[in-house]
N, C-alpha and C positions, 0 to 999 in steps of 0.2 A: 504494500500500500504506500503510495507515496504518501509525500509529508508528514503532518504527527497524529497521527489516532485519535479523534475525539471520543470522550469519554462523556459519559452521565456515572455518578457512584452513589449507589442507593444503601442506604444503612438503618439500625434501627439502634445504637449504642454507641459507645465512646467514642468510635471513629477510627480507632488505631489503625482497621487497616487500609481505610481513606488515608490518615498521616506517611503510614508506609509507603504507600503509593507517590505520594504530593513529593517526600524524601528524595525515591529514585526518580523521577521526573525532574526534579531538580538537580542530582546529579549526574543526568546524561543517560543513565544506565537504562531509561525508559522512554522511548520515541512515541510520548503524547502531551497531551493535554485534556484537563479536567474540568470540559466545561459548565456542568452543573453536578447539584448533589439532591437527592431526594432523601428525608428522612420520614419513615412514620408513625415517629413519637415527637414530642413535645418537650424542648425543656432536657435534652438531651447533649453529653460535650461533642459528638460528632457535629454536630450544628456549631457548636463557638468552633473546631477545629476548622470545620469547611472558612466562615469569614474569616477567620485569623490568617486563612491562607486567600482570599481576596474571591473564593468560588461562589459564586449563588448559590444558597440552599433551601431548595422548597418543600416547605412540611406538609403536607399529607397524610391526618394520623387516623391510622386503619380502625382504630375505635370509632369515629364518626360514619363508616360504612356498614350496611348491615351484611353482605356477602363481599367475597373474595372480587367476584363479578367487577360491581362497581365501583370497587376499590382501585380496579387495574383497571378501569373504565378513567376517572378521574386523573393518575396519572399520564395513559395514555394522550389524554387530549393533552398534557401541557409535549408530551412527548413528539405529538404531531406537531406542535409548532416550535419547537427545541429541538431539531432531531440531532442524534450522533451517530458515529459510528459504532460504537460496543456501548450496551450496559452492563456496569459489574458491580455484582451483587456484592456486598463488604457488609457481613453480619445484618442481613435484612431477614427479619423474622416473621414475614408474613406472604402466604404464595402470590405470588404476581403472574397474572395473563398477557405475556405482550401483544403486540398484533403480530399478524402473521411476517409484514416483513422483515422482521427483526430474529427469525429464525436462523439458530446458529451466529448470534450477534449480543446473546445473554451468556455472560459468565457465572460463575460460584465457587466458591471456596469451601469444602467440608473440612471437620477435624479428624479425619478417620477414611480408611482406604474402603472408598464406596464399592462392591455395596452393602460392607459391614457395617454397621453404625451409624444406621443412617435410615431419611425417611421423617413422619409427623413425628415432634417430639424430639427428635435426637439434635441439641442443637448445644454449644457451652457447655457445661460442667457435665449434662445429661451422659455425653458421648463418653466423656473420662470415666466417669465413675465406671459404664456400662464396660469398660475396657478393661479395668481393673476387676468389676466384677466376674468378668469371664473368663481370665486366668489365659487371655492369648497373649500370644511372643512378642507380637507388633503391631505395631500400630501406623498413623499417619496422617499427611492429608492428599486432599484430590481437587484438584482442580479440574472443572470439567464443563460444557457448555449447559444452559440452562432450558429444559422444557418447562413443562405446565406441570408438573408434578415435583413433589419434593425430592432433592437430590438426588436427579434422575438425569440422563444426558451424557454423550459420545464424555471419555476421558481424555482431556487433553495433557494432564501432567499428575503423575502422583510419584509419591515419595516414602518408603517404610522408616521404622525406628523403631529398635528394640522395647519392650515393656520391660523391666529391670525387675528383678524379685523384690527389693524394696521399693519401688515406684509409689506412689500415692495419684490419683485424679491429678493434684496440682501440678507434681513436677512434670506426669506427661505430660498435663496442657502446656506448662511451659515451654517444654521441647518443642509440642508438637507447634504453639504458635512462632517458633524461630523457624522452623521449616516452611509454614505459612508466609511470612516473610520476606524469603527467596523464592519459593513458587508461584505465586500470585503473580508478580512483574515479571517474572519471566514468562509465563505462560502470556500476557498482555503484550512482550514485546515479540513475542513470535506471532504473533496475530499483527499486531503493526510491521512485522516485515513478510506478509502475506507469504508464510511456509508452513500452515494446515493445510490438509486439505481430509474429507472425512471417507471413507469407505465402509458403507452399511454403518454399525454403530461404532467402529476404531477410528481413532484420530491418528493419522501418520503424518510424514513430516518431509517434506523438500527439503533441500541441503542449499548452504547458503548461498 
């Protein structure tokens, strides 16, 4: 894709991984820009993080909608006349409907290699615990394009990490959100230099 990627970053919490994002675009390591942000809570720091960094951030909060429908009805129409390139999903907790053209043009971030741990429900600390509680080796995250369903969509990048015998929730999350990290921008910057391409549900990869 020539030039820089425009971006929408929709969120529902602290924003870190909008800041993560803002970071590597500032230091070169990510060939875009961010030109709005949707939140759909109220009163949230992801919203001071987007102004602090000079981006529009338009709230939208999913409790004033009675279904999912017209929830992603409302953002859509500011969509239609904002368009981007890519939306990426950065901790947005609530399903979104895009319209059709924007197929394979939603990204997500999970904390856990889909399609373990994942789905209604499994989102933050839910996923850790569930990790721990299951006594498996590894863990991680996934990066992967976004349908209408929860964390569901062709994989475009994931990543393992041991479970440790003394692990706790916390410390994978912490692992797991350093990985997140690194995955997220890079997954964004191989989409900005247009080297997906998808085959049935596999994401493969042109060479530079």
């Amino acid at each position: 894709m020539m030039g820089k990627l425009k971006l929408a970053v929709f969120f529902s919490g602290g924003g870190s991984t909008l800041q993560n994002l803002i970071e590597h675009i500032h230091s070169g390591s990510l060939n875009a820009e961010i030109l709005w942000t949707l939140s759909s809570r109220t009163g949230i720091a992801g919203i001071e993080r987007a102004e602090e960094a000079g981006v529009p951030a338009i709230i939208v909060p999913r409790k004033d909608f009675d279904s999912h429908q017209s929830f992603s009805e409302k953002i859509n129409d500011h969509l239609a006349d904002h368009p981007v390139d890519l939306i990426v999903l950065a901790g947005f907790m609530s399903l979104y409907h895009y319209p059709p053209e924007y197929n394979r043009r939603v990204v997500n971030i999970h904390p856990a290699l889909i399609p373990a741990f994942c789905g209604l429900g499994m989102y933050g600390h839910h996923v850790h615990d569930a990790v721990i509680e299951s006594g498996v080796k590894v863990t991680g995250s996934t990066v992967h394009f976004a349908d209408n369903e929860y964390d569901r969509g062709p994989i475009i990048l994931q990543e393992a990490i041991p479970v440790l015998d003394d692990d706790t929730p916390e410390t994978v999350a912490e692992r797991v959100q350093e990985l997140e990290r690194k995955l997220y921008p890079a997954a964004i910057q191989l989409i900005s230099e247009d080297r997906l391409w998808i085959d049935g549900n596999r994401v493969k990869f042109k060479s530079p």
